[in-house]
N, C-alpha and C positions, 0 to 999 in steps of 0.2 A: 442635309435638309431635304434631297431631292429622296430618299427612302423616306422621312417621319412622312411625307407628303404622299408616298405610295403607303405607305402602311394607314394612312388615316382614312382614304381612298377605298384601299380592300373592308377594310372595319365599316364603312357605311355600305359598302354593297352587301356583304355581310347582313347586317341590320335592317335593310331593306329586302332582302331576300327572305329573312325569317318572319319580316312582315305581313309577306308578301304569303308564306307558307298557312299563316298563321289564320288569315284572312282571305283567303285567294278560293279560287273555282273548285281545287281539290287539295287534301292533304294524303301526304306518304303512310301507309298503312302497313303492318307486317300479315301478310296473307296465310303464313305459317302457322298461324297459334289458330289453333282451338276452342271455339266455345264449349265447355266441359260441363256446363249444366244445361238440361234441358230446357228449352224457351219459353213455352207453360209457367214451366215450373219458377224460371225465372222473374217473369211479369207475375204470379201470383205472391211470390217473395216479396216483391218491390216495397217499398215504404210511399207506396204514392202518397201526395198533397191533392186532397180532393173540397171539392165545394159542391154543392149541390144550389144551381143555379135558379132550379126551378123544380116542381115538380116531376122528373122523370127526363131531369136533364143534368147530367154530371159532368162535371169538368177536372178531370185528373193528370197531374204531372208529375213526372220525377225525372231526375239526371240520372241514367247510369253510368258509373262508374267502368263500368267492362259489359256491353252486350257488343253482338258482333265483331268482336274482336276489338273493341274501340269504346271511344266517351258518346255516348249519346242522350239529348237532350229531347224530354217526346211530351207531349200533348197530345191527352186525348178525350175527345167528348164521347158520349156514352147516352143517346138516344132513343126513349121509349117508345116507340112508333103509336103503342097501343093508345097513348094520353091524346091524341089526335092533333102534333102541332103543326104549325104552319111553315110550310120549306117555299122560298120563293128564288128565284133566282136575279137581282138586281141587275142589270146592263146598260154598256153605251157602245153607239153602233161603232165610234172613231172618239177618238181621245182615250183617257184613263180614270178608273172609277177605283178608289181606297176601297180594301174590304173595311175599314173602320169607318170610312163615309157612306159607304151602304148602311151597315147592321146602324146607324144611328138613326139616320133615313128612316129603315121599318122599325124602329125597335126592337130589335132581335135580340134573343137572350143568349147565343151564339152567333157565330158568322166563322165563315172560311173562303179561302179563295177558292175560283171557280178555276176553269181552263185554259188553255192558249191562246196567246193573242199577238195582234202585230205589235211588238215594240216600238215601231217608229212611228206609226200614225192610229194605235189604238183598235179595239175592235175588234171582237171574235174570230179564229183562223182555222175553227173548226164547226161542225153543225152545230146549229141554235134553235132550237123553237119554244115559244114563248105565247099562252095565251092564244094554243093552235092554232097559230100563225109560222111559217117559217121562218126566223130574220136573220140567219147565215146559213150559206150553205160551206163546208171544209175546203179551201183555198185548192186548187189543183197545186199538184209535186209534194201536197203535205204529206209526210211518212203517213203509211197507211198504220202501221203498229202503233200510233200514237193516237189513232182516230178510232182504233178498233173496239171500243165498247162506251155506251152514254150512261148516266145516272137521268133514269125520266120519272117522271110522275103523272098517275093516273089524273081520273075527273076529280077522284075523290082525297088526292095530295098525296098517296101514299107512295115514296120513293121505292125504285127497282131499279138495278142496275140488269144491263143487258146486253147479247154481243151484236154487232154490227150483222145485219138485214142484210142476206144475199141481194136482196132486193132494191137492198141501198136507205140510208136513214130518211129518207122523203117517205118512206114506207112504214113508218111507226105512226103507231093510229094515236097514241096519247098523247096531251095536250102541251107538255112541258118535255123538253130533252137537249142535254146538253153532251156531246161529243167527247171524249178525251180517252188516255190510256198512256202503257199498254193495258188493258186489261187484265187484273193478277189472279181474279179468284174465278170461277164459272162454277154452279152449280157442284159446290164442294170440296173441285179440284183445281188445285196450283196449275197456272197453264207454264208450258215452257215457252222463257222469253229469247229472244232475237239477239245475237253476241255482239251487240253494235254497243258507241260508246256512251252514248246515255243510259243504257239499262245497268253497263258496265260500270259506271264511277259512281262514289259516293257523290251523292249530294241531297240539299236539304229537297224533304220530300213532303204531299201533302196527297191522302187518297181516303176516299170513303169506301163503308162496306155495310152490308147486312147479314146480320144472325139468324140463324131459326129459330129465335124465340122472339123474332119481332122488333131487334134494335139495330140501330143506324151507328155504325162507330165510324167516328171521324179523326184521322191521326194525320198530326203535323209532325216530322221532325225535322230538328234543326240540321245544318252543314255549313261546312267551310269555313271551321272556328276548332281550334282544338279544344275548344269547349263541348264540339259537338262535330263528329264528321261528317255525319247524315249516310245516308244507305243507296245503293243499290237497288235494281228493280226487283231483282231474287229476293233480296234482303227485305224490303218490303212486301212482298209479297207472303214470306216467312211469317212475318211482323204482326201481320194481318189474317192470315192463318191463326196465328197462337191466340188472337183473339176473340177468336169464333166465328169469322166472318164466312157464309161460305156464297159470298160472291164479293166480290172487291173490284175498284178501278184506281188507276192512278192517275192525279189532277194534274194541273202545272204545278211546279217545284222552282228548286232555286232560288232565284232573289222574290219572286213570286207567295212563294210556301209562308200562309199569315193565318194564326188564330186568335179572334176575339170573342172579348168575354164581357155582356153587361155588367158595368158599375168594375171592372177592371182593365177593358181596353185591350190594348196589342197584347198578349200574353206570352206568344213565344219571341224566338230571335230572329227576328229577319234579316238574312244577308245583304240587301243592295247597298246600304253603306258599307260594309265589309267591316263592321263594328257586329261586338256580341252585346246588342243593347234592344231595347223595343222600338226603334227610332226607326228603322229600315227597313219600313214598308213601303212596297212597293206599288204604282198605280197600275189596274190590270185591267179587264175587259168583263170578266163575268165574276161574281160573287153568289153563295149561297147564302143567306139567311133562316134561322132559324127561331120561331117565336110561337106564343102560345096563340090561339085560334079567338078571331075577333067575336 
């Protein structure tokens, strides 16, 4: 009796372990294999699912099957700067704002989560300015490689990504900027990142970038689902490379990392319930909006 009771015992930790694998902050990964195609070449293969949401606003997705060594699931918008649309940045100084409850708010034909925030009482934890005003300044002890580059926007709306201001981010003359990182792309070149454990582990990830032809590509991918393991900050940075960007930053991630779509709503998988469903989204502090110009 006293073994069926140990063996039923082991069988549920077991069970909760693989759940726990399945669903949890990271999954085991074999670092040995090789990706054997080029990663260009790979994303131009792909069978994406695409919708064209707007005029000069595309929204494209696929699961791969084996990129970086693993299953991953990606989202990504694909923004024509030239159409002239409208990038606004939604916020709340303390509590938590849905990037779904934003992009409804402006009507945004896209939306993505913005940056860092306090989890326990809400509210920007890195530079904010809004309406050439400054309305956070980046918390003292915040990792400086997480603050080290913003996504801002001129008079005239048109987003640039930039690296942190010897002079410190109160020193950015334009009107809109919001903080975050580490910073993956600068003027062409992959920067080398910091061997610390955030850059280090998979997880789901979400960063903007821009092309030299003028577009805003914005990528979500999923983590911490064997559905999806999500990447690294190399690994994104790779990511974002292959897709022309030659400047890139990296947002908040994790249970964080959310994209929506007009007239479809959450579109990737959001981790914070630790289900592979559209359910677990998470409340954050800053959201991006994107919609056509009033």
């Amino acid at each position: 009796m006293k073994k069926n009771v140990l063996y039923s015992l082991m069988l549920l930790f077991l069970f909760i372990s693989c759940s726990k694998k399945d669903d949890g902050t990271q999954l085991p990964y074999d670092y040995s294999q090789e990706q054997q195609v080029d990663l260009t070449e790979l994303l131009a293969k792909a069978e994406w699912k695409k919708k064209e949401v707007s005029a000069g606003v595309v929204w494209k997705y696929f699961q791969f099957t084996q990129i970086f060594e693993s299953k991953q699931y990606v989202n990504i918008f694909e923004i024509d700067l030239s159409k002239g649309f409208q990038i606004e940045i939604p916020y709340v100084m303390s509590g938590f704002l849905k990037t779904s409850d934003a992009a409804a708010a402006k009507d945004a034909l896209v939306a993505f989560n913005g940056s860092y925030f306090n989890t326990t009482s809400g509210g920007s934890t890195v530079f904010l300015k809004y309406g050439g005003q400054i309305i956070n300044q980046t918390i003292n002890g915040f990792n400086s490689y997480r603050e080290n580059g913003a996504l801002v926007l001129s008079n005239a709306g048109q987003p640039r990504i930039v690296t942190k201001p010897s002079a410190g981010w109160s020193s950015l003359t334009e009107p809109i900027a919001l903080a975050g990182g580490p910073l993956l792309i600068s003027e062409g070149k992959q920067l080398t990142q910091l061997e610390v454990v955030f850059n280090q582990n998979r997880h789901p990830r979400t960063a903007v970038g821009v092309t030299a032809d003028n577009k805003m590509i914005v990528v979500v991918v999923d983590g911490r689902s064997s559905q999806s393991q999500g990447l690294t900050i190399p690994q994104l940075s790779e990511l974002m490379a292959a897709l022309g960007c030659t400047n890139a930053l990296n947002l908040d991630g994790g249970g964080s990392s959310t994209a929506w779509v007009k007239d479809e709503g959450v579109v990737n998988f959001p981790s914070d319930n630790g289900k592979f469903d559209h359910e677990g989204e998470r409340g954050v502090a800053t959201v991006f909006t994107v919609k056509n110009k009033q």
